[in-house]
N, C-alpha and C positions, 0 to 999 in steps of 0.2 A: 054687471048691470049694463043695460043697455041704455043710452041715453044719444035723443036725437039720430042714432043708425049707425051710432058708432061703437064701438067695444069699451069698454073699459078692464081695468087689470081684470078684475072679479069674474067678468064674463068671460074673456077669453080663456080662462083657465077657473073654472068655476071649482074644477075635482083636486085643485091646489093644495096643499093645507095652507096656511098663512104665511107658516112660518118660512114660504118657498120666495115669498114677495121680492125680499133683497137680492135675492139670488137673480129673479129673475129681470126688475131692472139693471143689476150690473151689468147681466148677459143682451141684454138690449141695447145701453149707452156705448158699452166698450163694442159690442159687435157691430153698431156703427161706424163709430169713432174709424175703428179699425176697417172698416171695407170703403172709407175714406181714403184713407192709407195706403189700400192695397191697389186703389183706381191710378191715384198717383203714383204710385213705383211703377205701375205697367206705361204710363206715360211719360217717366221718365228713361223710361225703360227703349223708349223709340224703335220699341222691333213690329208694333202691330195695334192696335185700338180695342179694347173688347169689341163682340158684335153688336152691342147697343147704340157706343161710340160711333161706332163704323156709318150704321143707320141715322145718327143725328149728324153727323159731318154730311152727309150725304143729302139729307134733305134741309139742310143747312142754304149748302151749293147750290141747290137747286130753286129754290125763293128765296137766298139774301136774308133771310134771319139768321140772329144767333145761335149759338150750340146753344147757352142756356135756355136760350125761347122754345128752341126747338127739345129741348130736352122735357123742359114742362109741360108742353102742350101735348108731348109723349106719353109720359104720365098723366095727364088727365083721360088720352084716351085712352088707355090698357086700364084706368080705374073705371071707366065705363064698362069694359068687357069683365070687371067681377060679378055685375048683376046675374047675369043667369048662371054664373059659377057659384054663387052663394055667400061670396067672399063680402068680409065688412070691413072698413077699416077701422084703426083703432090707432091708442099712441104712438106704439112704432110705425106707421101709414105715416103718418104726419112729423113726426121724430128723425125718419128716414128722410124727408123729404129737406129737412133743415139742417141736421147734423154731418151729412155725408159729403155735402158739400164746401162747408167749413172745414172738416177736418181736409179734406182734398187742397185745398187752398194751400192750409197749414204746411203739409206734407210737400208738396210743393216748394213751399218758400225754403221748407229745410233743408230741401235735399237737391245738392247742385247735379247740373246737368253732366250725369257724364259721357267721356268719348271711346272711352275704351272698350272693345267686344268682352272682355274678361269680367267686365264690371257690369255690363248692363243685361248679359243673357242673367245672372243671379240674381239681377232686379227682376225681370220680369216672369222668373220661376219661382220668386218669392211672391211677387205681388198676387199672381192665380192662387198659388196655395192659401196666404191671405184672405183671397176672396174666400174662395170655400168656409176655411174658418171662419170668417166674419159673419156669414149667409149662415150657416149651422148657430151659431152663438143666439142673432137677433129674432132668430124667428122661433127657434126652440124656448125665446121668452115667450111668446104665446101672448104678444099687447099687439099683433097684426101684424101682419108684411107690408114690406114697399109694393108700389103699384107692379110693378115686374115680377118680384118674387108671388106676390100673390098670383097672378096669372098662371105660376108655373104649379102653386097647391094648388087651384081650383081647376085646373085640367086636371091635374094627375087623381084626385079625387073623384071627378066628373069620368075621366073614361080607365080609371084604375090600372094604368099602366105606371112602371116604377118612379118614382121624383130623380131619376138619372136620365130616365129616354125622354122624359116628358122636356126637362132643362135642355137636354144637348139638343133635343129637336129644336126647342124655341129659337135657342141661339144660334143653331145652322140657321132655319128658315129668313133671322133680323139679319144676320150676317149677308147671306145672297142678295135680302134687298138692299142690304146697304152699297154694296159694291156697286148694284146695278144703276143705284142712283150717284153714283160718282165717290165715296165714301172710299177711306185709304184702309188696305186690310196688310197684314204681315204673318210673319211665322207668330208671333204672337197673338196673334187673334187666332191662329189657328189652333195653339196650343190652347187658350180659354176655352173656346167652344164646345174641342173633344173632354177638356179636364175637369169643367165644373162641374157638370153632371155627377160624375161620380164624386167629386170631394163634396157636393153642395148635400148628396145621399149621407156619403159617411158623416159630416159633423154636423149633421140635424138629430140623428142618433145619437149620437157621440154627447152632444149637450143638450138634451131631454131633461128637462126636470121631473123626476119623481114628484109622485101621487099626482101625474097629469089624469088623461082619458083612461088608463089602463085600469083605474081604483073601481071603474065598474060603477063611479056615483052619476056619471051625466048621460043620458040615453043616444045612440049612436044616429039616431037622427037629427040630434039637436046643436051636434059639434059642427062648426065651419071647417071647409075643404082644410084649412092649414092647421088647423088641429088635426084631422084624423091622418095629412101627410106625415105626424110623427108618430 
């Protein structure tokens, strides 16, 4: 159901049966939870910033706001650019927007800073693969993407090239501008940029919940971009 231009569970995955419900908020909460997690170990990880990071450090620098300020007012405009993509948002939109950064916090406080190359390149090869997981998990719940992620279904939808070229494209394109606006990049940002793509493709597949789009009950013009990306 639709209410005030947002999705609810029902709508987002109308061809659901019911009994998919629990599955799919677990795959929502934990796939937060978890790409909280995985922001944090690449930060503690000190080899590189994701390309988003890179972008909000950088225009951060640039007019003296916060990374958080700067980070929100990011996501407000990439929610702007879902309108002619099609994209709506729903609980996970909003869920994403409050849990991801709690758990980041959390992740944080537990896990000390380390100094050793032996310890930190495993952080931040854990934390990308993470991310991938997490990004397949929350949005194959089908209750809407974060303002980013959506961006990346309602291109790839709108000019039907794969959810791998469409991702790594976005995150080259934030990455250059971040750099250019002063923003700190590493082997680690380089690794994200070429890796997500393909893992953000595999475990969207990977974590599909049966009797989605595929049952043939919802008509193929009436599914939002991030539905017909799985």
């Amino acid at each position: 159901m639709k209410r005030g231009g947002f999705l609810t569970g029902s709508e987002s995955d109308a061809g659901s049966p019911r009994r998919y419900l629990g599955r799919r908020l677990v795959q929502l909460y934990v796939g937060l939870l978890l790409y909280g997690a995985s922001s944090a170990l690449m930060v503690r990880a000190g080899l590189g910033l994701d390309p988003w990071d890179v972008f909000h450090q950088g225009v951060s620098g640039l007019t003296g706001l916060s990374m958080g300020t700067v980070t929100i007012a990011t996501g407000a405009v990439v929610l702007l650019l879902w309108w002619p993509l099609r994209e709506r948002p729903g609980l996970g939109t909003v869920s994403n927007v409050v849990l991801i950064g709690l758990a980041m916090d959390a992740t944080l406080w537990l896990t000390p800073v380390p100094h050793a190359l032996a310890v930190r390149v495993p952080l931040l090869v854990g934390g990308v693969l993470l991310n991938g997981v997490a990004t397949g998990m929350y949005i194959s719940a089908r209750f809407g993407p974060g303002p980013r992620d959506g961006l990346m279904t309602g291109l790839h939808a709108v000019t039907g090239r794969s959810v791998r070229l469409v991702r790594t494209g976005i995150e080259i394109a934030v990455l250059i501008t971040g750099v250019l606006l002063g923003g700190s990049a590493g082997v680690g940002t380089v690794l994200y940029a070429l890796a997500i793509g393909p893992l953000a493709q595999f475990f969207l597949r990977f974590f599909a919940v049966p009797g989605g789009q595929r049952d043939g009950r919802r008509d193929e013009g009436s599914r939002t971009p991030s539905e017909q990306a799985l």
